[in-house]
N, CA, C and O of each residue as an XYZ file, in Angstrom:
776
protein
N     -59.717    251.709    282.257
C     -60.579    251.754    281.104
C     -62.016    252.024    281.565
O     -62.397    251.556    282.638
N     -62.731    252.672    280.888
C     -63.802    253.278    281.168
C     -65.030    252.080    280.403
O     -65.093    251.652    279.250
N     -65.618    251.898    281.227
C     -67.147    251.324    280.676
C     -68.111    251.824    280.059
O     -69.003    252.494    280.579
N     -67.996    251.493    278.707
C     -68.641    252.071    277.448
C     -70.115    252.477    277.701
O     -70.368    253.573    277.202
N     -71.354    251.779    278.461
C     -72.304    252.264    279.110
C     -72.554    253.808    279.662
O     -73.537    254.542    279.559
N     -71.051    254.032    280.391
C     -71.405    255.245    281.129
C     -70.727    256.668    280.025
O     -70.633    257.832    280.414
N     -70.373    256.222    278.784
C     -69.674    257.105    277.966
C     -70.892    257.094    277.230
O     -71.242    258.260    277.049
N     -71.605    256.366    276.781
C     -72.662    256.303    275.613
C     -74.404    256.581    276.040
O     -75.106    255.882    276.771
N     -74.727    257.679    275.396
C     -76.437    257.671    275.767
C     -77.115    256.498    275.536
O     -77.190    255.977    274.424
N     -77.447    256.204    276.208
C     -78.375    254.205    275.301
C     -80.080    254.392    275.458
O     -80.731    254.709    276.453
N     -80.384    254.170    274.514
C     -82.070    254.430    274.568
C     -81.850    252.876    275.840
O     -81.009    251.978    275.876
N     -83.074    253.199    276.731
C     -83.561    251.997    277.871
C     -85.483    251.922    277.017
O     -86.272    252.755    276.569
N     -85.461    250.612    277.175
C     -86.947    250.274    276.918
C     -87.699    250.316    278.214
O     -87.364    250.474    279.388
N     -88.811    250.122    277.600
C     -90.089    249.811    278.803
C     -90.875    248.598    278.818
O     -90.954    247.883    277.820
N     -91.176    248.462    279.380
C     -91.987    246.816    278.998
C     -93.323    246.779    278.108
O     -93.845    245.752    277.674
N     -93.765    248.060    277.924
C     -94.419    248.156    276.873
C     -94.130    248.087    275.498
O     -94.713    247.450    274.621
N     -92.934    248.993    275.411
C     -92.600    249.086    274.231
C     -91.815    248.301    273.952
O     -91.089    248.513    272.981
N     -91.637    246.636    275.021
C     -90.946    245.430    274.944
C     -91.766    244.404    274.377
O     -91.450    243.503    273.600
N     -93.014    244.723    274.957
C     -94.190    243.600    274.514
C     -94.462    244.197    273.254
O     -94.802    243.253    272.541
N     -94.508    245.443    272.457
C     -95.201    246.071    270.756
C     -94.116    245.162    270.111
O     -94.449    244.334    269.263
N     -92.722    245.318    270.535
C     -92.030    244.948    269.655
C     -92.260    243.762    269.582
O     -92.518    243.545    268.398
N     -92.343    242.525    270.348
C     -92.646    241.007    270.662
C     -93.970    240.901    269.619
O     -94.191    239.865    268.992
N     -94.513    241.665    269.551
C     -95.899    241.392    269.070
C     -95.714    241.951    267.366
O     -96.259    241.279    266.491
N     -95.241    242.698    267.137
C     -94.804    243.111    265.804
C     -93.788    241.718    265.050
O     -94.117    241.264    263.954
N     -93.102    241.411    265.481
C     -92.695    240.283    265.386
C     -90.785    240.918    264.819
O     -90.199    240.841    263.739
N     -90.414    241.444    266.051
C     -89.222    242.020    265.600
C     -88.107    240.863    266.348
O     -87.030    240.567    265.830
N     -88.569    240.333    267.561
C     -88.026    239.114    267.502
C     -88.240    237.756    266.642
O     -89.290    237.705    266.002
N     -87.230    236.490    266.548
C     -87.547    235.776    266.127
C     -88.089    235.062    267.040
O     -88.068    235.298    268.247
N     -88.946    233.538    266.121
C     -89.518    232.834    267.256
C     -88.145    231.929    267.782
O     -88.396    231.446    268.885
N     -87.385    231.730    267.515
C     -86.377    231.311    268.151
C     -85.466    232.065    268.960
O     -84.633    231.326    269.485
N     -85.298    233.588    269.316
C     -85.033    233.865    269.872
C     -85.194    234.119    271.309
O     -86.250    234.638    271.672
N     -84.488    233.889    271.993
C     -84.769    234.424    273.787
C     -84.189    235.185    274.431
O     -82.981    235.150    274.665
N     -85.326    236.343    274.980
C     -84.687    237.749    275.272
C     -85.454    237.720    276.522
O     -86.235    236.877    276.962
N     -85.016    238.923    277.022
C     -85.775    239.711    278.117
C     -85.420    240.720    278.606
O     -84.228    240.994    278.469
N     -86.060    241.418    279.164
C     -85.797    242.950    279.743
C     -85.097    243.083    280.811
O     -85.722    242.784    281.828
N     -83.746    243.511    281.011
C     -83.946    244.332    282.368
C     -82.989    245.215    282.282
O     -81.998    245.399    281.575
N     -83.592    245.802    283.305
C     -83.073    247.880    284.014
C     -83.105    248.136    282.339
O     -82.019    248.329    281.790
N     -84.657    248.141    281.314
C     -84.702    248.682    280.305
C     -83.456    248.284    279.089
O     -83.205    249.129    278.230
N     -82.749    247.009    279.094
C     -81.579    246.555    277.872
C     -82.215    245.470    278.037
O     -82.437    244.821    279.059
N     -82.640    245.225    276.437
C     -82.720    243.939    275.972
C     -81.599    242.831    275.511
O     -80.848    242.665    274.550
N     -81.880    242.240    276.608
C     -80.505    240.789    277.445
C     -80.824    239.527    275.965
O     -81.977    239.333    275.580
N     -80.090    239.088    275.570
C     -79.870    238.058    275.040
C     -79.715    236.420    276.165
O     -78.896    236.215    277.061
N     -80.905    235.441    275.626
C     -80.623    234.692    277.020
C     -79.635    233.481    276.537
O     -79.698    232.821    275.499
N     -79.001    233.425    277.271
C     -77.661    232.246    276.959
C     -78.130    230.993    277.112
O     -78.664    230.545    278.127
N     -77.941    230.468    276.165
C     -78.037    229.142    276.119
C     -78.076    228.125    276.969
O     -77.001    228.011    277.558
N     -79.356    226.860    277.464
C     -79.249    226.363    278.211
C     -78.233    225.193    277.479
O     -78.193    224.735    276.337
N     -77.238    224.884    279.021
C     -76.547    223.079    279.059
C     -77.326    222.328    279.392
O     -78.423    222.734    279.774
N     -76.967    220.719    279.356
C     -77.668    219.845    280.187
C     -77.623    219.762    281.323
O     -78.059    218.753    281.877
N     -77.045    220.865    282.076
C     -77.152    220.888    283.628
C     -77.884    221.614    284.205
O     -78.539    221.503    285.242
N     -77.640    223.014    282.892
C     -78.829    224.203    283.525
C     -80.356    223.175    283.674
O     -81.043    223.047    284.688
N     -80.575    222.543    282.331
C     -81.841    221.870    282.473
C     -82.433    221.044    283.480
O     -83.533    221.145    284.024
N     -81.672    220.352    283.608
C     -81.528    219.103    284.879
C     -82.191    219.968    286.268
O     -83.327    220.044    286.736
N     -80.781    220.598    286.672
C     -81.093    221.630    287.978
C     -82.818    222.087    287.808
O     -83.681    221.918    288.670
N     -83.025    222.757    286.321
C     -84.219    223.369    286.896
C     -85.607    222.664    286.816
O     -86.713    223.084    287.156
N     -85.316    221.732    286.390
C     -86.393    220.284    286.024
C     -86.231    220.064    287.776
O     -87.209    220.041    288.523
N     -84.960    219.928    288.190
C     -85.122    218.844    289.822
C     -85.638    219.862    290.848
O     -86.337    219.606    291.829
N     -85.050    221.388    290.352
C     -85.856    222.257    291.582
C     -87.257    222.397    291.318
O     -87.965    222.583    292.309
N     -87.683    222.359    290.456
C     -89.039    223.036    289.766
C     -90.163    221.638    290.363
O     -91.189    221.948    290.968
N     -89.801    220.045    290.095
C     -90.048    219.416    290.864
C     -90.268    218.801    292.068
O     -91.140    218.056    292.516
N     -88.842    219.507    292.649
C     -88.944    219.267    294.498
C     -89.940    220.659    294.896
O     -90.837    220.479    295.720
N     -89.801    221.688    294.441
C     -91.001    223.024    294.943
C     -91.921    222.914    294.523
O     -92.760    223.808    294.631
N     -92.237    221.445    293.671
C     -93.921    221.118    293.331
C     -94.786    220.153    294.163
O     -95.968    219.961    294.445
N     -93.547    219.644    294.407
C     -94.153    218.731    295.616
C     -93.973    218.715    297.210
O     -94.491    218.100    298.142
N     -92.981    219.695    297.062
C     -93.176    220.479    298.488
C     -93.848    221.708    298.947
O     -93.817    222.143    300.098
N     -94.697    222.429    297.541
C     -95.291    223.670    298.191
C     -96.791    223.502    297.323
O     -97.466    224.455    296.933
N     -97.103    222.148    297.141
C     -98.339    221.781    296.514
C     -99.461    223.050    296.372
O     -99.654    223.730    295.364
N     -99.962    223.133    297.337
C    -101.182    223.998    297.376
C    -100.598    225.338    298.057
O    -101.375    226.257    297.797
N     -99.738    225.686    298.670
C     -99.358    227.065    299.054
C     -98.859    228.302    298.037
O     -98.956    229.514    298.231
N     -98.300    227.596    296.898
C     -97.513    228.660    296.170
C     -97.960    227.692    294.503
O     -98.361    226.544    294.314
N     -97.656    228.790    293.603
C     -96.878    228.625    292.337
C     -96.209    228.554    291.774
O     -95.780    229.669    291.479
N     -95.531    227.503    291.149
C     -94.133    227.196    290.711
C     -93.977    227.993    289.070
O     -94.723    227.544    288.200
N     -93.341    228.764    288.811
C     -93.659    229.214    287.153
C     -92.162    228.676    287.128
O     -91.381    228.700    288.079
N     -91.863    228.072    285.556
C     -90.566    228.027    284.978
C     -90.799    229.114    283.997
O     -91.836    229.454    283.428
N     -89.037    229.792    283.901
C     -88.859    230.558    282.885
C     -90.310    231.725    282.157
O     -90.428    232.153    281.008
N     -91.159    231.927    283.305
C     -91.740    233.039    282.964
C     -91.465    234.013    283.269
O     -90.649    234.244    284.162
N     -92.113    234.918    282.563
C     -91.840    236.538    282.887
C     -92.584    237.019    284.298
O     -93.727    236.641    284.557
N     -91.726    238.004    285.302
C     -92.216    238.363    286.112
C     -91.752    240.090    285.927
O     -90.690    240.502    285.459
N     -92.649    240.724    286.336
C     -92.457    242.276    285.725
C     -91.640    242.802    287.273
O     -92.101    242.393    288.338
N     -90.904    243.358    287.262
C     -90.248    243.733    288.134
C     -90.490    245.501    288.870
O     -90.447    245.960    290.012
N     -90.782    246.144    287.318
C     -90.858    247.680    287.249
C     -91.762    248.115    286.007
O     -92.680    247.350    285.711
N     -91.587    249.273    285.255
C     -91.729    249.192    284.189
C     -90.446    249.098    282.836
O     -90.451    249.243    281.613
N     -89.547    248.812    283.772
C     -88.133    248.951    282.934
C     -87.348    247.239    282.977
O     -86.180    247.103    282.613
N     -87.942    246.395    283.323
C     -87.668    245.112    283.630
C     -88.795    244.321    283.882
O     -89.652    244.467    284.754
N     -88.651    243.153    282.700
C     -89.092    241.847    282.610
C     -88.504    240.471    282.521
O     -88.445    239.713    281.553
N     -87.985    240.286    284.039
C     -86.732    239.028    283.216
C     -87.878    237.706    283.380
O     -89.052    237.802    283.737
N     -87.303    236.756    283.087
C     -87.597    235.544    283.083
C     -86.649    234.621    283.731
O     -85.591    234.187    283.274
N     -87.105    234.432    284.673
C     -85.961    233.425    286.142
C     -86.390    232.051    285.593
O     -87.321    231.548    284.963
N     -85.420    231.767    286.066
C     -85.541    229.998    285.610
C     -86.338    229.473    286.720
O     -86.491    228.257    286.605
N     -86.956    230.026    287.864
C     -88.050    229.438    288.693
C     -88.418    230.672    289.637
O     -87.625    231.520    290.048
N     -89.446    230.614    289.829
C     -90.245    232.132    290.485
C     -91.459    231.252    290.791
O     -92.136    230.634    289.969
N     -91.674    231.324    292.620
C     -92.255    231.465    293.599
C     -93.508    232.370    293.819
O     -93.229    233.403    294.428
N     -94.364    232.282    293.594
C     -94.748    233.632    293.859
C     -96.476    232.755    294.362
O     -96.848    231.585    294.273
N     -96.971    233.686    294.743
C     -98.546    233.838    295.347
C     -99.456    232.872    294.193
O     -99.435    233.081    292.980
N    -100.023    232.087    294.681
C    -101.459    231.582    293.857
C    -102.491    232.617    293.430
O    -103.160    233.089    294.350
N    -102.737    233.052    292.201
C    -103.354    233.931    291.268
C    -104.941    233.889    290.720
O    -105.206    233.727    289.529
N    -105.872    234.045    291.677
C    -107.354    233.246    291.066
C    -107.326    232.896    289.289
O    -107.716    231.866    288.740
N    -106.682    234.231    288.601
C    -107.188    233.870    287.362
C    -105.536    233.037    286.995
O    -105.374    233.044    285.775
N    -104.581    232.496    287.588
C    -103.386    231.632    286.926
C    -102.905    233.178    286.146
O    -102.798    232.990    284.934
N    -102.593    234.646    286.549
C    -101.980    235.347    285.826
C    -102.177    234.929    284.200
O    -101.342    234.661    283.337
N    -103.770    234.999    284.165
C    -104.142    235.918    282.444
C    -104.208    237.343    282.847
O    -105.201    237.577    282.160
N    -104.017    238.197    283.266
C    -104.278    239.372    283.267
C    -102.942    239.927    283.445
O    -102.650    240.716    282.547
N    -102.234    239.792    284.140
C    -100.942    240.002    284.232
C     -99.766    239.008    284.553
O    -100.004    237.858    284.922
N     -98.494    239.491    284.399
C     -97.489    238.824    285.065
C     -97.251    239.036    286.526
O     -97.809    239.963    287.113
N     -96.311    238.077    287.231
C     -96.145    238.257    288.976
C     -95.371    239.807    289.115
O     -94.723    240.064    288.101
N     -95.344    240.350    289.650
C     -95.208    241.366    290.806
C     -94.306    241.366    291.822
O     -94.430    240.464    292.651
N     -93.433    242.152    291.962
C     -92.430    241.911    293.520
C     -93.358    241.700    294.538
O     -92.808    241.165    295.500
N     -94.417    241.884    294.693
C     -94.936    242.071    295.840
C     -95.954    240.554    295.774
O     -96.612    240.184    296.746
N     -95.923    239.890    294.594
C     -96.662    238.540    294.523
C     -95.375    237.150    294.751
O     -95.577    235.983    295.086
N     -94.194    237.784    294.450
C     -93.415    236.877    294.516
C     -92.417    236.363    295.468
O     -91.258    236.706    295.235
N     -92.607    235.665    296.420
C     -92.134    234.631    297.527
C     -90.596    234.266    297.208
O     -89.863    234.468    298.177
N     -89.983    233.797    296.116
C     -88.972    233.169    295.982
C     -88.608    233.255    294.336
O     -89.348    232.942    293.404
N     -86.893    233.908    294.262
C     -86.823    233.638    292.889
C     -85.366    232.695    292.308
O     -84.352    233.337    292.581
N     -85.182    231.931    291.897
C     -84.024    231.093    291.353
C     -83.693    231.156    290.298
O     -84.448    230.767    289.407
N     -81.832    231.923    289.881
C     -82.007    231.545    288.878
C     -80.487    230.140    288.788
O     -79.466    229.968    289.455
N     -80.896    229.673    288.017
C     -79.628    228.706    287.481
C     -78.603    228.872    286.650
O     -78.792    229.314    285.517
N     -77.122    228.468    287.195
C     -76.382    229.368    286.235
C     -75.003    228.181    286.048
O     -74.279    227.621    286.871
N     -75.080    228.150    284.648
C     -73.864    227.456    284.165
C     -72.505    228.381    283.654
O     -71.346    228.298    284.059
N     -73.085    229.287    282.619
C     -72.372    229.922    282.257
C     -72.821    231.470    282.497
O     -72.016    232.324    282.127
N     -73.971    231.872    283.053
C     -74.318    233.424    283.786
C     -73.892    233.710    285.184
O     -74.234    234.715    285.809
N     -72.940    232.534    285.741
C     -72.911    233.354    287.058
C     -73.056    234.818    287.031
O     -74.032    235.420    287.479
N     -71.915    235.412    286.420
C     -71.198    236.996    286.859
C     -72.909    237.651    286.476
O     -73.310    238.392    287.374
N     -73.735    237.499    285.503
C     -74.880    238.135    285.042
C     -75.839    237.886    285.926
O     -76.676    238.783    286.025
N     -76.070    236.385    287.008
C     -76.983    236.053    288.120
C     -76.669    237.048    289.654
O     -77.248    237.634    290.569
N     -75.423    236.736    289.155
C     -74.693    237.635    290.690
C     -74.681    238.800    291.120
O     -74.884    239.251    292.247
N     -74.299    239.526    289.646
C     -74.111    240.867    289.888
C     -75.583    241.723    289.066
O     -76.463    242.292    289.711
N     -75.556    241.648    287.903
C     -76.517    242.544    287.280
C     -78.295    241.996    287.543
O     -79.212    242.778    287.794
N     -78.436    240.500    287.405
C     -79.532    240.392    288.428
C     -80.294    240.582    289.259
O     -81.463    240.965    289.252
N     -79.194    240.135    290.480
C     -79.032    240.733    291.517
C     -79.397    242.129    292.202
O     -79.846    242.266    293.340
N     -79.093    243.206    291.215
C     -78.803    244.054    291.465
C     -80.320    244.696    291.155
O     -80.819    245.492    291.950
N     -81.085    244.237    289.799
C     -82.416    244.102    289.481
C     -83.154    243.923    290.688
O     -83.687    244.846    291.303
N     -83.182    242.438    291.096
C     -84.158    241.909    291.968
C     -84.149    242.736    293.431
O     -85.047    242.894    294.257
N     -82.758    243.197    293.403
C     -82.920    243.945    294.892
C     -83.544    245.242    294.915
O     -84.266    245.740    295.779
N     -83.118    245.727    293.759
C     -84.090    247.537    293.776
C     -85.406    247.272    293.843
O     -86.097    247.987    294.569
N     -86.109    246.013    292.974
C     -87.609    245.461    293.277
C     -87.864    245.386    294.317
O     -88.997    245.725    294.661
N     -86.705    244.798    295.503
C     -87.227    244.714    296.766
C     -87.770    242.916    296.773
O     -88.777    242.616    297.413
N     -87.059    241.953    296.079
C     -87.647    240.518    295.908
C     -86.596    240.243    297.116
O     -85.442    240.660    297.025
N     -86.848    239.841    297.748
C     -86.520    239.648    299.277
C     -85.556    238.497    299.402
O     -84.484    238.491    300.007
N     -86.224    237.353    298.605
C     -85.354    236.236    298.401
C     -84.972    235.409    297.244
O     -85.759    234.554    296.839
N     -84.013    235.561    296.768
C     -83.178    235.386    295.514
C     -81.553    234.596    295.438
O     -80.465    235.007    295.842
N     -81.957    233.228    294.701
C     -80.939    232.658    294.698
C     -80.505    232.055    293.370
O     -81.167    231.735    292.383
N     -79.103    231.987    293.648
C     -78.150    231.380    292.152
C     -77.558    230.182    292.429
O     -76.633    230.123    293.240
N     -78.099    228.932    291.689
C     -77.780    227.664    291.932
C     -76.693    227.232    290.600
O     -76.775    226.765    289.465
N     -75.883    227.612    291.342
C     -74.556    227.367    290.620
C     -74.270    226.125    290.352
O     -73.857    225.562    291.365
N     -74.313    225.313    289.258
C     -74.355    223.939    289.027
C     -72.464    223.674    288.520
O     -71.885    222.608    288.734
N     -71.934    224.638    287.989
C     -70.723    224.136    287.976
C     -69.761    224.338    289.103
O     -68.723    223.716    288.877
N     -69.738    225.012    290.281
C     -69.228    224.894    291.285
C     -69.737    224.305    292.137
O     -68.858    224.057    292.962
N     -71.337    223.629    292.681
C     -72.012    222.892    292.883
C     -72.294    223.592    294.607
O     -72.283    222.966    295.667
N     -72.599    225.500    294.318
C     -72.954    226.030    295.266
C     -74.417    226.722    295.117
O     -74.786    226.810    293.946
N     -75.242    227.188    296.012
C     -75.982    227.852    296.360
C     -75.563    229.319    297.171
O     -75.226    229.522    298.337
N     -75.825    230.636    295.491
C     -75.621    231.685    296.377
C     -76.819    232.305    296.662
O     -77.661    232.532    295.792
N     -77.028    232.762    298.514
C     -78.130    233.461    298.617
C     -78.405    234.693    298.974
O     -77.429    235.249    299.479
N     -79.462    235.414    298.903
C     -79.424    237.267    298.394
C     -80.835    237.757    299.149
O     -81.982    237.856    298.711
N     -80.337    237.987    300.303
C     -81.507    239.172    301.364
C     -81.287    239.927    301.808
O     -80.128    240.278    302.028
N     -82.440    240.615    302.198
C     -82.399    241.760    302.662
C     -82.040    242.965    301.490
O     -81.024    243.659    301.460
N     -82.910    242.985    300.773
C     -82.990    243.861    299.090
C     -82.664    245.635    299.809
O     -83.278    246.091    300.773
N     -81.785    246.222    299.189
C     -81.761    247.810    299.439
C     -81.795    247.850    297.776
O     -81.671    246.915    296.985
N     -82.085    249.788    297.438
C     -82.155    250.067    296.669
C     -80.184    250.045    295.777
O     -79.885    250.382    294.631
N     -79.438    249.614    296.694
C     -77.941    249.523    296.519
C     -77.416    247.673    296.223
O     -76.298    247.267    295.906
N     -78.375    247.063    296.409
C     -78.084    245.465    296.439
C     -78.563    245.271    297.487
O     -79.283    245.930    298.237
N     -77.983    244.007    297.520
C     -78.759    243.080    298.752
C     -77.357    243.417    299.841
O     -76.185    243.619    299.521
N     -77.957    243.387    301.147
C     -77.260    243.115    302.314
C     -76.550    242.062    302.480
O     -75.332    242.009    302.654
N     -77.514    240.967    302.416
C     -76.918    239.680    303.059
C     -76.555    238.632    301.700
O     -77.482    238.370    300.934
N     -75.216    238.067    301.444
C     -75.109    237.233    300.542
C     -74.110    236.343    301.146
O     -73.037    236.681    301.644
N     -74.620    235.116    301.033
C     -74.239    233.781    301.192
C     -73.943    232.644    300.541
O     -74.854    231.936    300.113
N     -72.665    232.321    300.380
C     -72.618    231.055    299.751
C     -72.728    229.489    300.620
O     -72.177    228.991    301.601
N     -73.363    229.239    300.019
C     -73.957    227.530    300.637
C     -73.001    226.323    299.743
O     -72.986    226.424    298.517
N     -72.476    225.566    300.195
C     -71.875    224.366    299.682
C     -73.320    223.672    299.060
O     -74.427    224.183    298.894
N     -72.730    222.033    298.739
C     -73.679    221.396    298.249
C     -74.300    220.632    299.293
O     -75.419    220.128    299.202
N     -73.734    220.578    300.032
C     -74.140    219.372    301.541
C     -75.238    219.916    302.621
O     -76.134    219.384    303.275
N     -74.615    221.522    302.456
C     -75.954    222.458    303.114
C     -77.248    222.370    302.791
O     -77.681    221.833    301.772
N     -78.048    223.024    303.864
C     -79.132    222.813    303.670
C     -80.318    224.294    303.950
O     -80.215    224.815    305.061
N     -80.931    224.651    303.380
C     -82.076    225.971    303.150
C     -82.891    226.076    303.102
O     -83.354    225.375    302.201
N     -83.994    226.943    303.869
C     -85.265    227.230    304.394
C     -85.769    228.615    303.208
O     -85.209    229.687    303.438
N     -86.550    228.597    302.271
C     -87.163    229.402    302.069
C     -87.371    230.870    302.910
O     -87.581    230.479    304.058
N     -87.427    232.542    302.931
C     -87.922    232.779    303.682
C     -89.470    232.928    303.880
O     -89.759    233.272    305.025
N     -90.232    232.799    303.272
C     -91.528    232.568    303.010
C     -92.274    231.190    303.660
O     -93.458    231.317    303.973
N     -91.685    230.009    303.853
C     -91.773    228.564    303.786
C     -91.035    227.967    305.534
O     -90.474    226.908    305.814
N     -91.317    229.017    306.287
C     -89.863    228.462    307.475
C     -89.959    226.823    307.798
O     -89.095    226.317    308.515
N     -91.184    225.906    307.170
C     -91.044    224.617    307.222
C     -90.401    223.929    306.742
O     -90.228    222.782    307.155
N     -89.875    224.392    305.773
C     -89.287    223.565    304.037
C     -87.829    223.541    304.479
O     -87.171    224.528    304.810
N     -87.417    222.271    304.438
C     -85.872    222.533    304.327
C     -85.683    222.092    303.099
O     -86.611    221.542    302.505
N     -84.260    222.286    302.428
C     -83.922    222.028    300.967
C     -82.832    221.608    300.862
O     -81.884    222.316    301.201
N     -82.711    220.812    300.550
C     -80.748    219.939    300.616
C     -80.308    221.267    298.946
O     -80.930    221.471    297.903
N     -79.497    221.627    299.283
C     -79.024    221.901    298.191
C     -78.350    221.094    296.866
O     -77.962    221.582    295.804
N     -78.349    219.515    297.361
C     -77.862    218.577    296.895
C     -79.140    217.826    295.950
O     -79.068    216.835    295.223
N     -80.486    218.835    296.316
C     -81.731    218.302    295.686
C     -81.787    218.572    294.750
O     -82.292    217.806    293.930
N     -81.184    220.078    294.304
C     -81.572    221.015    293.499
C     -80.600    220.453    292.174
O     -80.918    220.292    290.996
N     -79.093    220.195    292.978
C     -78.224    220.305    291.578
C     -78.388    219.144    291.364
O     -78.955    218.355    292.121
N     -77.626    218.763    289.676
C     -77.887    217.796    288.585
C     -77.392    216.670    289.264
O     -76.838    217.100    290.276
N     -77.303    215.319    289.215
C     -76.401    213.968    289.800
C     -75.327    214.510    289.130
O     -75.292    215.363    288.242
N     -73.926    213.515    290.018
C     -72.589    213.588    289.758
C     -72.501    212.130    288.586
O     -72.732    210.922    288.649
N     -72.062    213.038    287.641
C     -71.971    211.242    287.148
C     -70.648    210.285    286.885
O     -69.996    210.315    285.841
N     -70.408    209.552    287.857
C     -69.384    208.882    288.259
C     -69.319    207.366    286.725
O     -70.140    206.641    286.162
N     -67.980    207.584    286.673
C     -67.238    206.965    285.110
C     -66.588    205.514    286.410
O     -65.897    204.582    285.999
């Protein structure tokens, strides 16, 4: 069976004509979208685990990269002009003006996470596949229902080279950070024992 994508012309947006529409008010305010490779993504619903995870990472990389970096949740980082996703945590460079002038940049951003309950296959593959043509160097999917860490370097314009799955017991160094170690056991939600 053939994949309807490659049979069908599909208008692709731009992030301009992503932000007129945002601003016209063609989304709702309850809706959550974002751009990428130009298709406007519908964002799936957070669980109480997605939340958890990104509350405990967003916290341990606040107090472990205090003054070196910026922790953004769920903001937009522009990737191209054909992609704007919004990662559930993005790393990136300290900004004199705190990014009023723009969003982060592949080339501002250090580290990106996203969390995935029910997006693995969308973190893994079509993500993925985003962040690597950017060239975001280091990119990971903290899989809270298998209770793994997958990780994604060495960006080609084809995907990433290197992908790794990490258990929960393992442990991970930023590549930006070679001081920081990270239990992967920090990141995901508690087990909650009945």
């Amino acid at each position: 069976m053939q994949n309807t994508e490659t049979t069908l012309q599909l208008r692709l947006w731009t992030v301009e004509e992503y932000h007129r529409m945002a601003e016209a008010g063609i989304f709702g305010a309850d809706e959550r979208v974002e751009l990428l490779e130009g298709k406007i993504i519908w964002m799936i619903a957070k669980g109480t685990a997605h939340r958890s995870a990104t509350t405990r990472t967003d916290r341990l990389l606040q107090n472990s990269l205090k003054d070196l970096a910026l922790i953004c949740v769920q903001d937009p980082v522009k990737l191209n002009d054909r992609s704007e996703p919004e990662p559930d945590i993005a790393v990136v460079k300290i900004d004199p003006l705190d990014y009023a002038d723009h969003h982060p940049t592949p080339s501002e951003v250090y580290l990106i996470i996203e969390v995935a309950d029910s997006s693995l296959q969308l973190d893994c593959v079509t993500k993925s596949q985003a962040y690597s043509q950017a060239g975001i160097t280091d990119y990971w999917v903290l899989d809270v229902i298998n209770r793994q860490l997958h990780v994604f370097r060495q960006p080609t314009p084809q995907g990433y080279e290197s992908k790794v799955v990490l258990a929960e017991d393992a442990t991970i160094t930023p590549l930006e950070f070679p001081d920081l170690q990270i239990a992967v056991l920090d990141m995901l939600p508690p087990v909650i024992r009945n």
